[in-house]
C-alpha positions as a Markdown table, in Angstrom:
| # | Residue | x | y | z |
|---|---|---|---|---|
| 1 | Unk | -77.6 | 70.3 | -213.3 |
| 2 | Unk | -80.7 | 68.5 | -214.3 |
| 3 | Unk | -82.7 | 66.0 | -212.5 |
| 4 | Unk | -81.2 | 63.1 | -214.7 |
| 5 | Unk | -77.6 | 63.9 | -214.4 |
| 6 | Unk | -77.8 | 64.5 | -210.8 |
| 7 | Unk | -79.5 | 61.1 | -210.3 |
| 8 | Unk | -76.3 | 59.7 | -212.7 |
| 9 | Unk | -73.9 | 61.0 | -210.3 |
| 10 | Unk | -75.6 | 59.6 | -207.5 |
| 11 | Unk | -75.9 | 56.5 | -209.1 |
| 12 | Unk | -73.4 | 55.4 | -211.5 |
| 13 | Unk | -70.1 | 56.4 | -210.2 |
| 14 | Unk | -70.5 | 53.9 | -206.8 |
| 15 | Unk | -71.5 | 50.7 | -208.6 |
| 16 | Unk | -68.6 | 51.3 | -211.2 |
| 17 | Unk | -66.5 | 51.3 | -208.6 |
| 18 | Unk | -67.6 | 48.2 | -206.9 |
| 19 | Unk | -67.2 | 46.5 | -210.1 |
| 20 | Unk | -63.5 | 48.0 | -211.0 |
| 21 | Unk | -62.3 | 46.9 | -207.5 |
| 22 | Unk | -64.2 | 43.1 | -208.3 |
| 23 | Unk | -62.6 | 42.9 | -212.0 |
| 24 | Unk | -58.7 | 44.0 | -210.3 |
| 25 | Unk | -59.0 | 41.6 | -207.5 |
| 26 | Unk | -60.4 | 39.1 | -210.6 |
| 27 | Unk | -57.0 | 39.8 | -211.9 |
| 28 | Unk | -54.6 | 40.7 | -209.2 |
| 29 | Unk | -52.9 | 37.2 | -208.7 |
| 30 | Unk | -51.4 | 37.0 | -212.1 |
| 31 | Unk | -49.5 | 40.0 | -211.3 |
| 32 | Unk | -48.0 | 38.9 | -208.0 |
| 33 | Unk | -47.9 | 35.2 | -208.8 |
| 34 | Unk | -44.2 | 34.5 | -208.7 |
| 35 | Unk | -43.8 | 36.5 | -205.1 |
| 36 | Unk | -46.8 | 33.7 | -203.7 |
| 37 | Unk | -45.4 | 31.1 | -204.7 |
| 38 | Unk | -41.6 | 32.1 | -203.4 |
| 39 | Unk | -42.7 | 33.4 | -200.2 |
| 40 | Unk | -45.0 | 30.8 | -199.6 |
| 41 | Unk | -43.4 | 28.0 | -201.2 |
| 42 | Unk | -46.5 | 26.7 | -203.0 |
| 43 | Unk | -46.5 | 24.3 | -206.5 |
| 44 | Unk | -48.9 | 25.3 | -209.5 |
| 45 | Unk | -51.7 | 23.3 | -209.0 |
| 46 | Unk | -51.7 | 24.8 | -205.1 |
| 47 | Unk | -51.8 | 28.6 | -206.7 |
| 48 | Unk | -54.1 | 27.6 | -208.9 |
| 49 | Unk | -56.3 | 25.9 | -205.9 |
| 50 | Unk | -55.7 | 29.0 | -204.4 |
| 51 | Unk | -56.2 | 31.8 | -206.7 |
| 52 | Unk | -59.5 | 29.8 | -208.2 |
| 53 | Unk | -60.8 | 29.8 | -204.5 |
| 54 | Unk | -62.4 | 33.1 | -206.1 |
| 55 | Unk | -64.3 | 32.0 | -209.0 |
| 56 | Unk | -65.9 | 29.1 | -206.4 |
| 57 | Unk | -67.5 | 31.7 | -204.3 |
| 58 | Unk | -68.5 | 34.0 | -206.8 |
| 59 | Unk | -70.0 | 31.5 | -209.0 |
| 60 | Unk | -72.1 | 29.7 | -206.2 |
| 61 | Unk | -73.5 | 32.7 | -204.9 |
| 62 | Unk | -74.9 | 33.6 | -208.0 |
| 63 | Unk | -78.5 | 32.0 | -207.3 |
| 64 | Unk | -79.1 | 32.6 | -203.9 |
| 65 | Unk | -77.5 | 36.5 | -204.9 |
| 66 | Unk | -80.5 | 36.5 | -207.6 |
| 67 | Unk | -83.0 | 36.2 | -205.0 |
| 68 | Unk | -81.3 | 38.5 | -202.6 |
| 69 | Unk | -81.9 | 41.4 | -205.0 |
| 70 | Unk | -85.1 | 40.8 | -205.5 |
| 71 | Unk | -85.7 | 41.0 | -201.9 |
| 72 | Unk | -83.3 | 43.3 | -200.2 |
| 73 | Unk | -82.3 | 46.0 | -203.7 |
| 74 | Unk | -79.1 | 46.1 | -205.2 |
| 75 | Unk | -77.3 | 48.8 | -203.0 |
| 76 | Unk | -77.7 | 47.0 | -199.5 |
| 77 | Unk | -77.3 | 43.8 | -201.2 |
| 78 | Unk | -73.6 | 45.1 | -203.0 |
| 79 | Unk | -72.5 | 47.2 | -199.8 |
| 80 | Unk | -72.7 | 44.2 | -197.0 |
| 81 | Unk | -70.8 | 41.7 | -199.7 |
| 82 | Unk | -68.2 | 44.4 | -200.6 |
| 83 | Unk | -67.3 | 44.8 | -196.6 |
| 84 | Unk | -67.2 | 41.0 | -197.0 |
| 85 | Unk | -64.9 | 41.4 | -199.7 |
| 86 | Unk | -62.6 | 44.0 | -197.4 |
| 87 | Unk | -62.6 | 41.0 | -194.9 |
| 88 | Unk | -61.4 | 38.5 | -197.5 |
| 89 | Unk | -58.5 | 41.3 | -198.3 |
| 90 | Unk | -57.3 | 42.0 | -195.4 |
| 91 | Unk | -57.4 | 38.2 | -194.5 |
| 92 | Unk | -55.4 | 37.8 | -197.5 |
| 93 | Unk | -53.0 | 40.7 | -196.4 |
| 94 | Unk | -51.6 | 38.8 | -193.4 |
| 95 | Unk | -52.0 | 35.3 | -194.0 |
| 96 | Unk | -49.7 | 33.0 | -193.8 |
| 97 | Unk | -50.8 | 29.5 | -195.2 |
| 98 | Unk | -51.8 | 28.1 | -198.4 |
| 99 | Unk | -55.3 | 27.5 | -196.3 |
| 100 | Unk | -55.8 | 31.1 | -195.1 |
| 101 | Unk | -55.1 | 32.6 | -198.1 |
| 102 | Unk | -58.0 | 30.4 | -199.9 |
| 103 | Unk | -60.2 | 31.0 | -197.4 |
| 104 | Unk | -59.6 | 34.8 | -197.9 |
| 105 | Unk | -59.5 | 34.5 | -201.5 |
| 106 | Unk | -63.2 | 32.5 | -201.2 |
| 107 | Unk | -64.7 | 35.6 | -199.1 |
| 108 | Unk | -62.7 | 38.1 | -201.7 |
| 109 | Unk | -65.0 | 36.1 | -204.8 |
| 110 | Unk | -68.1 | 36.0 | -202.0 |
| 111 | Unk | -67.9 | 40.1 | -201.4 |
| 112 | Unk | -67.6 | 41.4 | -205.0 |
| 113 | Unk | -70.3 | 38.9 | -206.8 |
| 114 | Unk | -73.1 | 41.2 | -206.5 |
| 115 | Unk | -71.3 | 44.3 | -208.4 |
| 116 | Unk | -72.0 | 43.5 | -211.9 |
| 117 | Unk | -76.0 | 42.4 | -211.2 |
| 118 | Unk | -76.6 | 45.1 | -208.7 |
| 119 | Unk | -75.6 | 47.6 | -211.1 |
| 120 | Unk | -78.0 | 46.3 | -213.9 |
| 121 | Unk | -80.6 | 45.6 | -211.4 |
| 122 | Unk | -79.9 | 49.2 | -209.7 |
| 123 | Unk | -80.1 | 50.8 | -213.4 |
| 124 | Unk | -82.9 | 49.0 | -214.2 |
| 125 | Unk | -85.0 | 50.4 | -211.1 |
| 126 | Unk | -84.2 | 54.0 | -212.2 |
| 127 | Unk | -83.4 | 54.6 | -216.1 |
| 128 | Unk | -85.5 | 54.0 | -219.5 |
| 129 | Unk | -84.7 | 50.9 | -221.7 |
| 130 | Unk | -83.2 | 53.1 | -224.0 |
| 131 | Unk | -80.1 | 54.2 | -221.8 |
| 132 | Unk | -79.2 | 50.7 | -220.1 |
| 133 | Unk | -76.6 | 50.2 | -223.0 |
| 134 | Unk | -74.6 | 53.3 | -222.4 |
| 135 | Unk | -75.2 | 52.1 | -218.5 |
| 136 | Unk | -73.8 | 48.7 | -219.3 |
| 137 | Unk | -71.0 | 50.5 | -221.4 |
| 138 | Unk | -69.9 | 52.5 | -218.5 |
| 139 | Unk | -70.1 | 49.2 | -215.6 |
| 140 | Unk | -67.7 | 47.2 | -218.6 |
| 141 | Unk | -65.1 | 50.1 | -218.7 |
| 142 | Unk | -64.9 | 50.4 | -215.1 |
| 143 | Unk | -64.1 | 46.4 | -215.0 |
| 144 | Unk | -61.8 | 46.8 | -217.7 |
| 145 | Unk | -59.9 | 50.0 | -216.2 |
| 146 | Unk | -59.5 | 47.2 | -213.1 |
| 147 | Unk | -58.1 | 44.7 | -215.0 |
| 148 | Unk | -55.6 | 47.5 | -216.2 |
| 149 | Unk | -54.7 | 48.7 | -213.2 |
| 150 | Unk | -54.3 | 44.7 | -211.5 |
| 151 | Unk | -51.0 | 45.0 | -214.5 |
| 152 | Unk | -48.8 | 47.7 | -214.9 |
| 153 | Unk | -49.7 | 49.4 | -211.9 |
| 154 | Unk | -49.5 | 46.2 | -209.2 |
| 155 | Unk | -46.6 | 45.4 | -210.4 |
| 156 | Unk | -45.3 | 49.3 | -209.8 |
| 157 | Unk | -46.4 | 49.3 | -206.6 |
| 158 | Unk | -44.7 | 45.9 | -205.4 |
| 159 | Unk | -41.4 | 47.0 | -204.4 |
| 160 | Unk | -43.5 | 50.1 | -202.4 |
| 161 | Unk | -46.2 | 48.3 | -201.1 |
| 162 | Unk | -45.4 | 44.4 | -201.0 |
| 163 | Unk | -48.6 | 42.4 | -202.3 |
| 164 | Unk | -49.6 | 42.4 | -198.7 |
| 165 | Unk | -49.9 | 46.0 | -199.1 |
| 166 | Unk | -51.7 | 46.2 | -202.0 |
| 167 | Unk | -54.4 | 44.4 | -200.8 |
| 168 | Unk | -54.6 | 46.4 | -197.2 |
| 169 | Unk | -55.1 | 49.6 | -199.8 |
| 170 | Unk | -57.6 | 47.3 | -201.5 |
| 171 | Unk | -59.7 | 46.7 | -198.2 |
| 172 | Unk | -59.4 | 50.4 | -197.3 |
| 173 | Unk | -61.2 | 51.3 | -200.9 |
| 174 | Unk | -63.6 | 48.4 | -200.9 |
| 175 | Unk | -65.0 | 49.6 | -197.3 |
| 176 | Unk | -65.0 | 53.4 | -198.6 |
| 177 | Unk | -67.0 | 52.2 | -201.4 |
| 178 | Unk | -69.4 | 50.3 | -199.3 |
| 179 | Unk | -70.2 | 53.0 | -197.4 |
| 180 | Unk | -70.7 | 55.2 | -200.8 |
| 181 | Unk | -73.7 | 52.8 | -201.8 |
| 182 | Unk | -75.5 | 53.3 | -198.5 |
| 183 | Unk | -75.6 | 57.0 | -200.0 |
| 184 | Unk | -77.0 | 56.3 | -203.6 |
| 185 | Unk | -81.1 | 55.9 | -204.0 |
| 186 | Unk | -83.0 | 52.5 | -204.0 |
| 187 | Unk | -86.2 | 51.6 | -204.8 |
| 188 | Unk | -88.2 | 48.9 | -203.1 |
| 189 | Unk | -89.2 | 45.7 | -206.0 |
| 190 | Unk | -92.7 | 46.5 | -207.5 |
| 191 | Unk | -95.1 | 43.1 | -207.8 |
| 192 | Unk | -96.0 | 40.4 | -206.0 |
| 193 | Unk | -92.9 | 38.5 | -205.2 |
| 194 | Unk | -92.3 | 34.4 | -206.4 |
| 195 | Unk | -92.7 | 32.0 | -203.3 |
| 196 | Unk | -89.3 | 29.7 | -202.8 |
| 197 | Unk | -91.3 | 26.4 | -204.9 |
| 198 | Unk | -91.7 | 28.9 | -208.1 |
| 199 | Unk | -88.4 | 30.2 | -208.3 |
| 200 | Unk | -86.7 | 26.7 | -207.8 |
| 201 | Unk | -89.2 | 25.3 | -210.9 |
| 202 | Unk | -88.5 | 28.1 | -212.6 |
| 203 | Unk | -84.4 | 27.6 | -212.7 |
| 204 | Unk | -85.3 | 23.7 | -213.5 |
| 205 | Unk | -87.3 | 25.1 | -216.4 |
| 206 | Unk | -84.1 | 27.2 | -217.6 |
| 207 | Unk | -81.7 | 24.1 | -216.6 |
| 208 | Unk | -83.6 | 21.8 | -218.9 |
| 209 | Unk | -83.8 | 24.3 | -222.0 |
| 210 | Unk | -81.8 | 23.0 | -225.0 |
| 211 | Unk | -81.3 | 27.0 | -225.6 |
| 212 | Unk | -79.2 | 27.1 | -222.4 |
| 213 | Unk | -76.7 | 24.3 | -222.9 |
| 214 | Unk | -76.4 | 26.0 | -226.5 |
| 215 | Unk | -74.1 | 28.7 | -224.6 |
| 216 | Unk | -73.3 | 26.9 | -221.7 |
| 217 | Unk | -70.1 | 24.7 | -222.6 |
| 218 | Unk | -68.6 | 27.6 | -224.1 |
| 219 | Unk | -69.4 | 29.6 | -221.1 |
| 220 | Unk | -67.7 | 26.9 | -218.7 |
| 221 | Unk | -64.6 | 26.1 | -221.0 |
| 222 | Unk | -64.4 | 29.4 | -222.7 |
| 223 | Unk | -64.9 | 32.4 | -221.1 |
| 224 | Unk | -64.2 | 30.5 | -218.0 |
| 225 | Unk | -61.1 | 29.4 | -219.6 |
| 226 | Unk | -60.3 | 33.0 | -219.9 |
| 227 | Unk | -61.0 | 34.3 | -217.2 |
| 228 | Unk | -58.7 | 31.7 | -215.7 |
| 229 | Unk | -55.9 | 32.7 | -218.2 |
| 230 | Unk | -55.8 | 36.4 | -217.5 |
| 231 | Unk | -56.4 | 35.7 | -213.6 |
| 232 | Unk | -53.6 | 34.0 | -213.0 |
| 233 | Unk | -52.1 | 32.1 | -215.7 |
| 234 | Unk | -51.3 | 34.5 | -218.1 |
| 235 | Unk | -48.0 | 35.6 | -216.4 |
| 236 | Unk | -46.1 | 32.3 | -216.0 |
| 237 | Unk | -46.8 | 31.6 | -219.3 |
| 238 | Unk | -45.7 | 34.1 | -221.0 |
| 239 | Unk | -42.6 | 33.9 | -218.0 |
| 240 | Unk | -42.1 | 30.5 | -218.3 |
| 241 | Unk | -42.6 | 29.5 | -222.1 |
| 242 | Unk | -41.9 | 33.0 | -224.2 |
| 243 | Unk | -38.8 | 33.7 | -221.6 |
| 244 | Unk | -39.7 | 37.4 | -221.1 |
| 245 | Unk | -39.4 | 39.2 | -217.4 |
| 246 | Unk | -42.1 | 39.6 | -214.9 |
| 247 | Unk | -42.0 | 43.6 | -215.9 |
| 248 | Unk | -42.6 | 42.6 | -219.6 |
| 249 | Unk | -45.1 | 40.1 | -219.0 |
| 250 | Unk | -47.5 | 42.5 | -216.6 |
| 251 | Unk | -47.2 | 45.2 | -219.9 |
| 252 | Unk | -48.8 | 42.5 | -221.9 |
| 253 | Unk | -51.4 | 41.8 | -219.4 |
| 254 | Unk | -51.6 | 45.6 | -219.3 |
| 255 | Unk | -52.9 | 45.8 | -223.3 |
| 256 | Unk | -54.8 | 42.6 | -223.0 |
| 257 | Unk | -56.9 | 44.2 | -220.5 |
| 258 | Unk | -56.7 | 47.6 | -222.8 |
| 259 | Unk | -57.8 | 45.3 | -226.0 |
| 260 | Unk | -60.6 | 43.9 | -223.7 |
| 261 | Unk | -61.9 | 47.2 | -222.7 |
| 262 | Unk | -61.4 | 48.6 | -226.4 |
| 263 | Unk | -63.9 | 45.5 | -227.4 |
| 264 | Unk | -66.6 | 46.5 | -224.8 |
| 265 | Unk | -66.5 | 50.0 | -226.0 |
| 266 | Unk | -67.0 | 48.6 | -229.3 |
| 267 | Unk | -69.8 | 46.5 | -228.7 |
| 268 | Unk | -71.7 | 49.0 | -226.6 |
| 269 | Unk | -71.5 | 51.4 | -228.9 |
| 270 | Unk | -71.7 | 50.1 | -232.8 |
| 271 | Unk | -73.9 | 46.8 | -232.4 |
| 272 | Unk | -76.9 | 48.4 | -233.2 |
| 273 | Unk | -75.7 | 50.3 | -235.4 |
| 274 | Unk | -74.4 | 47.0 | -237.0 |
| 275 | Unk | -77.4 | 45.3 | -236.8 |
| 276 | Unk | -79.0 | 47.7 | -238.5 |
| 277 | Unk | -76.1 | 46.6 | -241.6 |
| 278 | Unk | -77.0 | 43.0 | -240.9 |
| 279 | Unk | -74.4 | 41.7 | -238.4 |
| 280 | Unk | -76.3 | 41.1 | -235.7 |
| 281 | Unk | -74.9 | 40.7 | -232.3 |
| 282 | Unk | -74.8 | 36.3 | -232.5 |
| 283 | Unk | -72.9 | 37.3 | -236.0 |
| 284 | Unk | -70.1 | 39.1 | -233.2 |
| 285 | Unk | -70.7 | 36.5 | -231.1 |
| 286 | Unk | -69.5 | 33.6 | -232.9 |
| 287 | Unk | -66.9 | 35.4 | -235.0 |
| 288 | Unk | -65.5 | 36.7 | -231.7 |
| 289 | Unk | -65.4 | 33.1 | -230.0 |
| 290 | Unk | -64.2 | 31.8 | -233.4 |
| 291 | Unk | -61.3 | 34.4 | -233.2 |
| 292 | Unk | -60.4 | 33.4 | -229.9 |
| 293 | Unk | -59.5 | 29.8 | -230.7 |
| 294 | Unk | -57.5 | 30.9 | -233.6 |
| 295 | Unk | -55.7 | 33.1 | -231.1 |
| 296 | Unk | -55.2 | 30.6 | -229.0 |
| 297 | Unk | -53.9 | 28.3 | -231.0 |
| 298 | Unk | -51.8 | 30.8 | -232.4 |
| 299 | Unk | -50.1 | 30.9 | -228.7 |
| 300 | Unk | -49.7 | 27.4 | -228.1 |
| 301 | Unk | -47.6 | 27.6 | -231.7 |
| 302 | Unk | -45.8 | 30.6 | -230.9 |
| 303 | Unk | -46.6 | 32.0 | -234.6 |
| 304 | Unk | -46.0 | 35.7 | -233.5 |
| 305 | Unk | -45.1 | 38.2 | -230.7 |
| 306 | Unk | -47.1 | 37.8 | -227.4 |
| 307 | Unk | -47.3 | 41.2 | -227.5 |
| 308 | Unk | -49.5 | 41.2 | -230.8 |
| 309 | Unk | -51.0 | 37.8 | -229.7 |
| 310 | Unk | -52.5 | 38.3 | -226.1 |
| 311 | Unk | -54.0 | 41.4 | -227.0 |
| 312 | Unk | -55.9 | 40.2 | -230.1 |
| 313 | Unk | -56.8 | 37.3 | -227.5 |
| 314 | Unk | -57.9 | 40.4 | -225.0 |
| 315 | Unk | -60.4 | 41.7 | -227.8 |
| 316 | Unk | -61.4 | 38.8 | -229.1 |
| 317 | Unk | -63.0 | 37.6 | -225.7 |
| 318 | Unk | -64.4 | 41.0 | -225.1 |
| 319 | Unk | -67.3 | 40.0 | -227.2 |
| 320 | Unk | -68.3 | 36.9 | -225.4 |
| 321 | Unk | -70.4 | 38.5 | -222.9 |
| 322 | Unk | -73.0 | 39.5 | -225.7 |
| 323 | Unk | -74.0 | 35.4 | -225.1 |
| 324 | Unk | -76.0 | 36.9 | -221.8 |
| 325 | Unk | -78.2 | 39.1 | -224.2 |
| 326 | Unk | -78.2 | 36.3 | -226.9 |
| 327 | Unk | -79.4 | 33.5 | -224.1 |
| 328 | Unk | -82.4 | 35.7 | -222.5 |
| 329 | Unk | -83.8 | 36.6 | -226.1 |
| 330 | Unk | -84.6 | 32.7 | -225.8 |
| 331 | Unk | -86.2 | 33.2 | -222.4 |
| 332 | Unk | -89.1 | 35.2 | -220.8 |
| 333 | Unk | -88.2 | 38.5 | -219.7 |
| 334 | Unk | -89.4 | 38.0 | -216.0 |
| 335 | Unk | -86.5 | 35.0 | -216.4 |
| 336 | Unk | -84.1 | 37.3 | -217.8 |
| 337 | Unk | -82.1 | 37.7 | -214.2 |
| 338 | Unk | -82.4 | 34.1 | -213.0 |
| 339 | Unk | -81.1 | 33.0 | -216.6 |
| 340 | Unk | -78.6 | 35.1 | -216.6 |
| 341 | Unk | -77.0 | 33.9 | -212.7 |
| 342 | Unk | -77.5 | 30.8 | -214.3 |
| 343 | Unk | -75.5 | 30.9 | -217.0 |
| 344 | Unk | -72.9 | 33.1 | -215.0 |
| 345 | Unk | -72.6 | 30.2 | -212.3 |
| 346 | Unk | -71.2 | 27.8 | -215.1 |
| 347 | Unk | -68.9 | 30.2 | -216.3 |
| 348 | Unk | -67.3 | 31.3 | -213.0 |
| 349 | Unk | -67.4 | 27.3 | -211.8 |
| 350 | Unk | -65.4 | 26.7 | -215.3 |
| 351 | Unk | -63.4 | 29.6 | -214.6 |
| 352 | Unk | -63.0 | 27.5 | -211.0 |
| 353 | Unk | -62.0 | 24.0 | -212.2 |
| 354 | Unk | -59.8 | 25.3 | -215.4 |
| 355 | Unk | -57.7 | 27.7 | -212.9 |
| 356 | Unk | -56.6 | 24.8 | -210.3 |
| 357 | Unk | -56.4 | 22.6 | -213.3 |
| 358 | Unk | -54.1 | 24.4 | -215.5 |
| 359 | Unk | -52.1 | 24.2 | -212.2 |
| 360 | Unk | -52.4 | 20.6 | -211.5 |
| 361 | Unk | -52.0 | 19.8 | -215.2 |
| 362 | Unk | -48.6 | 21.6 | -215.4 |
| 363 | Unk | -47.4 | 20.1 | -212.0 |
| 364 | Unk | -48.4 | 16.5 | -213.5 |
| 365 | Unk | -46.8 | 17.0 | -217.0 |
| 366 | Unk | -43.7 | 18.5 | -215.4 |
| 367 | Unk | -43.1 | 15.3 | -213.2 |
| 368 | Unk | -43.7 | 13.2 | -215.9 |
| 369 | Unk | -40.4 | 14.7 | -217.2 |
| 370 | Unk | -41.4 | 17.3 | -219.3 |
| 371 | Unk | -39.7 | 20.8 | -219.2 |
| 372 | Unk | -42.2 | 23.5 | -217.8 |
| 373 | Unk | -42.7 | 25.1 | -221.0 |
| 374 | Unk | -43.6 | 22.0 | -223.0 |
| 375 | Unk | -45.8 | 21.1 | -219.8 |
| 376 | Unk | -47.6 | 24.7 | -220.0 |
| 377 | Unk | -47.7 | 23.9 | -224.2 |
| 378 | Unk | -49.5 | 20.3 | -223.5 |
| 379 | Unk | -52.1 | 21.9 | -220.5 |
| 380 | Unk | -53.0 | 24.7 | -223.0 |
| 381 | Unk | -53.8 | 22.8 | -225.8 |
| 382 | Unk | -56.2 | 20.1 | -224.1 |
| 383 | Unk | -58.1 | 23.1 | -222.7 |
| 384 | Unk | -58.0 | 24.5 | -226.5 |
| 385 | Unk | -59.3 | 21.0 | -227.4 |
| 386 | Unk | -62.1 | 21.1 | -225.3 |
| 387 | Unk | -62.8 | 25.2 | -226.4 |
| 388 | Unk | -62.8 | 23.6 | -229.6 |
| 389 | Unk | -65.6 | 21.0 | -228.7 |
| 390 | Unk | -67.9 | 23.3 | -226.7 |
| 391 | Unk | -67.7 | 25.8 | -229.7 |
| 392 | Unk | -68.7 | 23.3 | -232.0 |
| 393 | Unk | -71.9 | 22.3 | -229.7 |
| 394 | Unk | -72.4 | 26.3 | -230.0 |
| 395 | Unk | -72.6 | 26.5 | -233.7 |
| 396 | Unk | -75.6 | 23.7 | -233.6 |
| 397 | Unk | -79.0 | 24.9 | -234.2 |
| 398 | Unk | -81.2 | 24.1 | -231.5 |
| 399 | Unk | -84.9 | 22.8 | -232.5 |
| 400 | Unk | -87.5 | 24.8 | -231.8 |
């Protein structure tokens, strides 16, 4: 085995697996949604409070984390959150209360936000520009094999494990996997390192930059509204408006996740290749975002099968992350992590907001008198309103 390989294996295999257990936990609570709410006796709007504790945590730790990489290196960084992260599950394992279980759910988001910008940082340290998209590539699929296995799988392993568990096993990996990192190489951050006043100029600099709030409404109410769908909400609706069983509704979370990681495939390994044919990657961007809304309006209508629907909605979204590549071409590359933390904080406090208030809308519409269903219909098509708005802002040219 040469050199290179050898420092793959070393490498590669531990952060994927920090960011598979991150994308599952992500995930997790759409799966075993109707159990927390029975056993606990909790409305919408208080899972949504509860599930979105995650996003929270993960998105405002996304600066500070920045400058924690810099500092410390990915893998010590990644292996003291992801025992974090263990804490938050088995918290989450045996509480009790609506409270505990936030506050677990909040250290859960804390422990695994490092996972995906370690492992760039971490490949950046040790392999040439030219293999960080088959790197990236290989990070994505691991997140998307968690997502698959927080579907079909969980919901397998319910009546065997209980959903308290599942999230014991969960602790047990995530503190196997911390202790995997401590094995991998690190290298200590070459140059002379920002003082506190630069860096904080230097994120007002990328605050106040038209090119930012280009991509950042769709990043809040987009993606975030996404990633607040397939978190949690994905599963009562397609329970509670399409009719179909918990068992049904987890295999269509199982091929949106599949579509999803189909669509990262795709874009690590034919955009260039694309590009070269005159699509570039904004091209996929925008035509993916555009596809998206149609989807989702699509849903809201009931115009086909959820089973053809949600998927398409699965791949569709898979090409939003190319906006991080898109939004740091308009930056200096020294900027390139703190811009892209930047951006990431919006989406995950989007993801935050839209996943207790898809909750506290539904709750609110249903008292009003509205059946469930309709009151799922109305919350998703004010958040497809405002998708609608933020990707109109998107298609405007900035000034330059």
């Amino acid at each position: 085995m040469n050199n290179d390989l050898r420092l793959w294996f070393r490498l590669v295999p531990a952060y994927a697996a920090g960011y598979f257990l991150s994308y599952g936990l992500r995930s997790v609570n759409a799966v075993i949604a109707p159990e927390l709410m029975q056993e606990l006796n909790i409305t919408a709007a208080g899972l949504g409070l509860l599930t979105s504790a995650y996003f929270l945590a993960f998105g405002l730790f996304q600066l500070p984390l920045g400058l924690l990489l810099d500092r410390f290196g990915p893998r010590r960084v990644e292996a003291v959150l992801l025992l974090v992260a263990a804490a938050g599950c088995a918290l989450f394992a045996v509480g009790t209360s609506l409270q505990a279980l936030a506050v677990a759910r909040a250290l859960i988001g804390l422990g695994v936000s490092a996972c995906l910008m370690a492992s760039f940082k971490a490949f950046s340290q040790w392999f040439p520009s030219e293999r960080q998209p088959s790197l990236t590539a290989t990070i994505m699929v691991a997140g998307g094999l968690g997502a698959l296995t927080a579907s079909v799988p969980v919901e397998l392993a319910l009546p065997l494990l209980g959903w308290r568990g599942v999230f014991l096993v969960v602790a047990a990996l995530l503190v196997v996997t911390a202790g995997s990192l401590l094995t991998v190489p690190d290298q200590e951050v070459a140059g002379q390192r920002e003082s506190i006043g630069q860096q904080l100029r230097s994120l007002g600099g990328i605050y106040g930059n038209r090119a930012f709030w280009r991509f950042a409404p769709q990043g809040s109410f987009t993606m975030g509204g996404f990633m607040a769908i397939q978190g949690l909400w994905a599963v009562p609706w397609l329970i509670e408006v399409n009719g179909v069983g918990r068992s049904d509704a987890a295999g269509v979370l199982f091929f949106m996740s599949l579509a999803m990681l189909l669509g990262f495939l795709f874009v690590a390994t034919c955009s260039v290749w694309l590009g070269r044919k005159g699509i570039s990657p904004m091209v996929l961007l925008t035509a993916g975002m555009g596809l998206a809304l149609v989807v989702e309006l699509a849903i809201v209508l009931n115009l086909a099968r959820p089973q053809w629907l949600w998927p398409l909605l699965g791949l569709s979204f898979s090409l939003g992350n190319i906006a991080y590549s898109q939004l740091t071409a308009s930056f200096p590359v020294t900027l390139s992590g703190r811009v892209n933390t930047a951006l990431n904080l919006l989406v995950f406090i989007g993801a935050f907001g839209l996943q207790w208030g898809i909750g506290a809308a539904v709750d609110a519409f249903t008292s009003g008198g509205l059946a469930r269903s309709d009151a799922f219909r109305a919350t998703f098509s004010a958040l497809l309103v405002l998708q609608v708005l933020s990707f109109a802002w998107f298609l405007k040219p900035v000034k330059t």
